[in-house]
C-alpha positions as CSV (number, residue, x, y, z in Angstrom):
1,X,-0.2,19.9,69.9
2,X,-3.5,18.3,69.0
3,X,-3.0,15.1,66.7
4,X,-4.5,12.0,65.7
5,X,-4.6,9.2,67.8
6,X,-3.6,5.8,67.6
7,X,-4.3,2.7,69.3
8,X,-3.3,-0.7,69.6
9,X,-5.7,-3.4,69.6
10,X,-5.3,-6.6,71.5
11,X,-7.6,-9.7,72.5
12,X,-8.7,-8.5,75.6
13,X,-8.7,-4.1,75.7
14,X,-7.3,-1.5,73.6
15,X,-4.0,0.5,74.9
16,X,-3.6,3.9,73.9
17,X,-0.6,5.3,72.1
18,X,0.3,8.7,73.8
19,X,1.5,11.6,73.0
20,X,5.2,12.9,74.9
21,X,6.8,16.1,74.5
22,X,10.0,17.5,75.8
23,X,11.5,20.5,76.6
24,X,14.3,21.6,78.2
25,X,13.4,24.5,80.5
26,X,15.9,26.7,83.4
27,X,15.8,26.9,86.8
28,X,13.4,29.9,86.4
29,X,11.4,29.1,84.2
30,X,10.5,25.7,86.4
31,X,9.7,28.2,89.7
32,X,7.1,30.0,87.7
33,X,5.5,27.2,86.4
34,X,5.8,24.7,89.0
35,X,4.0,27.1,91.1
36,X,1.1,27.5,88.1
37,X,1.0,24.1,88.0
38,X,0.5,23.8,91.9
39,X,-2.3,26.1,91.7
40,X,-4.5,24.5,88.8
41,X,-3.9,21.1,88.7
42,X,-3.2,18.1,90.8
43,X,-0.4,16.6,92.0
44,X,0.3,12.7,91.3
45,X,-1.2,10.8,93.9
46,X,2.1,8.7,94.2
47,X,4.3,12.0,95.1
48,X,5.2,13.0,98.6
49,X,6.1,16.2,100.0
50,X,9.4,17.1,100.4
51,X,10.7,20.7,100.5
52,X,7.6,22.2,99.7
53,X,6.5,20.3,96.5
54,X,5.3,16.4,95.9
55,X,7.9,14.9,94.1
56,X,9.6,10.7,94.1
57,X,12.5,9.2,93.2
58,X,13.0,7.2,90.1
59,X,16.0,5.1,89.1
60,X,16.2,3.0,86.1
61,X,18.3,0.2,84.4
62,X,18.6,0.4,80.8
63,X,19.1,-3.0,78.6
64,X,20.6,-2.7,74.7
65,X,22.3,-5.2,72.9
66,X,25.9,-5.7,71.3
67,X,25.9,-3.6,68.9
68,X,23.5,-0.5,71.1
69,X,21.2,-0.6,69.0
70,X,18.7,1.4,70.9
71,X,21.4,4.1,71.6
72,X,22.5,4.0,67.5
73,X,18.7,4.3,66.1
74,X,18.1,6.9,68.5
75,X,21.4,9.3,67.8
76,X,20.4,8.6,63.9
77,X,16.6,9.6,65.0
78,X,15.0,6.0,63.8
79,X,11.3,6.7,64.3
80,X,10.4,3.1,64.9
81,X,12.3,1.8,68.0
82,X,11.9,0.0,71.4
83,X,14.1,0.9,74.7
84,X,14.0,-1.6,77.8
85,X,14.6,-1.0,81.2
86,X,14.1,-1.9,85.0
87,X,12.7,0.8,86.6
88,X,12.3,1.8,90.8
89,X,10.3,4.3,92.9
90,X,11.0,5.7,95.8
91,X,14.1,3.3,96.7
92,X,11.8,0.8,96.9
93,X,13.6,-2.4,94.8
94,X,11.1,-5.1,96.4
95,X,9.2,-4.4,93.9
96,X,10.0,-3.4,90.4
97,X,8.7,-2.9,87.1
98,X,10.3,-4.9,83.4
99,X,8.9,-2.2,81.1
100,X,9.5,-1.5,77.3
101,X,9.0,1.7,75.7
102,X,7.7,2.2,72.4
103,X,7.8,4.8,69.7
104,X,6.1,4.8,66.6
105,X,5.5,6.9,64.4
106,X,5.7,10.0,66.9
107,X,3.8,8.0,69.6
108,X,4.4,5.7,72.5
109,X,3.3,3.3,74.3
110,X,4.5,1.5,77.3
111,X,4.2,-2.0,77.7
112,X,5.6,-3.6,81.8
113,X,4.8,-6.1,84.3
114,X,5.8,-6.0,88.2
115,X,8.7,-8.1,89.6
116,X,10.0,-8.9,92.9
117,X,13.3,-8.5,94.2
118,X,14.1,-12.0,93.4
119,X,12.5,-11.9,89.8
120,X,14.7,-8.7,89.4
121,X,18.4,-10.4,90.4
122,X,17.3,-13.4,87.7
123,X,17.4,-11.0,85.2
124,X,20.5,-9.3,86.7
125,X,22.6,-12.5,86.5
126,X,20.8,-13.2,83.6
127,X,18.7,-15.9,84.3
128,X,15.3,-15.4,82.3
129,X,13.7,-18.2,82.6
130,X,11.0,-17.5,85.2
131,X,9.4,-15.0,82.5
132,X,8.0,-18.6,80.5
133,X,6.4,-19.3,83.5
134,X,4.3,-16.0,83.8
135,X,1.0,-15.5,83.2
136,X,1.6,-12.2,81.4
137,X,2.0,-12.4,77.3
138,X,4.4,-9.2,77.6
139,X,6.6,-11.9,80.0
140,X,7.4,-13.8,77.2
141,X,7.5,-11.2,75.1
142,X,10.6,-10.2,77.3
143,X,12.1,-13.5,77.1
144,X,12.5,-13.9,73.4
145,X,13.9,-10.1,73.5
146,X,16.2,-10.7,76.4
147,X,17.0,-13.8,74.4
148,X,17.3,-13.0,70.8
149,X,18.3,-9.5,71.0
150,X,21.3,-10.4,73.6
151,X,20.1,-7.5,76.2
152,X,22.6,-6.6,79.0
153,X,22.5,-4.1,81.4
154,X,23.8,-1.0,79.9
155,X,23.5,2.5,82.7
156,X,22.0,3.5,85.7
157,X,19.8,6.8,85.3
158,X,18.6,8.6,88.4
159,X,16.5,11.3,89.0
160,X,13.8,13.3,90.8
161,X,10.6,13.7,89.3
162,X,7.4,16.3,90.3
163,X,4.3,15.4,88.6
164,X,1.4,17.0,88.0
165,X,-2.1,15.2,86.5
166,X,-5.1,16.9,84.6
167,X,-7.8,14.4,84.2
168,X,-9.6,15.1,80.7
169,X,-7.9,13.5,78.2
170,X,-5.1,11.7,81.0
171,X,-2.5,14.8,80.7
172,X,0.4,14.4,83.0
173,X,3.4,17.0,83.5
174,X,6.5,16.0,84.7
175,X,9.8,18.0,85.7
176,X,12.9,15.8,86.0
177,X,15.2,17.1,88.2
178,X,18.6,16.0,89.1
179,X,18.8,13.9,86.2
180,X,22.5,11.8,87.2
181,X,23.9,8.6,85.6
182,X,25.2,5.8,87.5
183,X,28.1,6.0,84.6
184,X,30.0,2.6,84.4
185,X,27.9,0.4,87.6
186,X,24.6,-1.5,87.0
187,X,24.4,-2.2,90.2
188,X,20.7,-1.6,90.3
189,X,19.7,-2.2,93.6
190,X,22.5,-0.7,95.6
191,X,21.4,2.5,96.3
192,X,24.7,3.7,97.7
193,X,26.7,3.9,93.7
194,X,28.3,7.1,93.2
195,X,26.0,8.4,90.5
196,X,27.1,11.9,88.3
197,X,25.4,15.0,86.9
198,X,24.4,14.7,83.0
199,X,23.2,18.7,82.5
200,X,24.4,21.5,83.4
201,X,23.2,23.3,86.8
202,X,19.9,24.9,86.8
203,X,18.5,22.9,83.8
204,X,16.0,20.3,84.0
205,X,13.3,18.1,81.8
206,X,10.0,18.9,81.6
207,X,7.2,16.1,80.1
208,X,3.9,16.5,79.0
209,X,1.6,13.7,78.3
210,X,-1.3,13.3,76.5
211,X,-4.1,10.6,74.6
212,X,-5.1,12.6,71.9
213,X,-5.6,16.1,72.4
214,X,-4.0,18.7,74.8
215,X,-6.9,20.7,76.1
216,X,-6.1,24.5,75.4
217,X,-6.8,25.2,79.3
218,X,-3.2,22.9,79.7
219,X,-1.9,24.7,76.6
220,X,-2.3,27.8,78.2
221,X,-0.5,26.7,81.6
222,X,2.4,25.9,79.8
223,X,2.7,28.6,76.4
224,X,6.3,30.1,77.8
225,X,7.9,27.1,77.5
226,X,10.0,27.2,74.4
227,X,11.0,24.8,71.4
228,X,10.7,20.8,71.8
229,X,13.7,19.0,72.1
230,X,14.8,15.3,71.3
231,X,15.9,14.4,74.8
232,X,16.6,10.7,75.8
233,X,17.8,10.3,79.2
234,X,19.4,7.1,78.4
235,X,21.6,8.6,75.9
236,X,22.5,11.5,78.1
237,X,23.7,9.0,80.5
238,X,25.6,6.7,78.0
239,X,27.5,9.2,76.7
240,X,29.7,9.4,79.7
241,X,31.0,6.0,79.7
């Protein structure tokens, strides 16, 4: 799990490209090591408590264009690609976050700026405008991609997260529960859609994130999990439309 690391350079600071691995894991397999996890590291200072662990609520809005081309070069494994979304915590769609994800080469990086509510319906009745007018480069970034590429809402994906953080090296470790698609409504900020399982009962995601190196202490937390797995949410939730 240890690999080279990469980093993009830019006029101002140098962002990191991370390392993400996913695995598919059961219902047992998360009790035993959510509990490890609860014991040695900490838990994300963003999660609350709620039935016994610290957890939040994340819902998304995917963007692709005409021809889905961020599903396509996905299903076809394209290792170059970008994904877009709107993205809420917590219920909370006063403010928001315009984010694109990255992968390159095996690695990602995230690029996003916050948005109000208002900023948020713009780009829901696709009205981009306001984006020139920001002081962020990634802003405008967003406009010519909203612009060029044709991006229109595209699925709704839900789900409840429980995150764990290490310090050295900025390791996370996430399990995705409840993972549900909003299947044919976009309606991003209604939190009241009827929204619809993507994987089977008792099976869940589990994240871990990483700079450069995964220290062997982390490694060791973790060495029952089995194989890695290819898993887009987005694509589990577009293939129910």
């Amino acid at each position: 799990m240890a690999e080279r690391m990469r980093v993009r350079r830019t006029n101002k600071k140098i962002r990191l490209y991370r390392h993400e691995l996913k695995f598919y894991i059961n219902y047992g397999e998360y009790i035993m090591l959510s509990k490890r996890l609860q014991l040695t590291l900490n838990a994300d200072k963003n999660a609350v408590a709620s039935n016994g662990v610290n957890e939040y609520f994340i819902r998304s809005l995917y963007f692709d264009d005409f021809f889905d081309s961020s599903l396509r070069e996905k299903a076809i494994g394209v290792d170059n690609r970008d994904k877009y979304r709107l993205r809420a915590y917590r219920h909370n769609y006063d403010e928001l976050k315009l984010e694109r994800k990255r992968k390159d080469s095996g690695y990602i990086l995230k690029d996003s700026i916050l948005l109000s509510r208002q900023e948020c319906d713009y780009i829901l009745d696709g009205d981009y405008g306001f984006l020139l007018y920001r002081e962020e480069p990634f802003a405008r970034e967003m406009y010519v991609n909203f612009l060029h590429k044709g991006l229109k809402p595209c699925v709704i994906v839900d789900y409840v997260r429980e995150p764990y953080v290490f310090p050295y090296d900025d390791v996370r470790i996430t399990f995705d529960k409840d993972i549900r698609t909003g299947f044919r409504s976009v309606d991003f900020c209604d939190s009241d859609i009827p929204t619809y399982p993507v994987i089977e009962d008792g099976l869940m995601v589990m994240e871990v994130k990483f700079n450069k190196v995964l220290p062997q202490y982390v490694r060791e937390l973790i060495q029952t999990v089995g194989s890695r797995s290819a898993i887009s949410k987005y694509c589990l939730c577009r293939k129910y439309e």
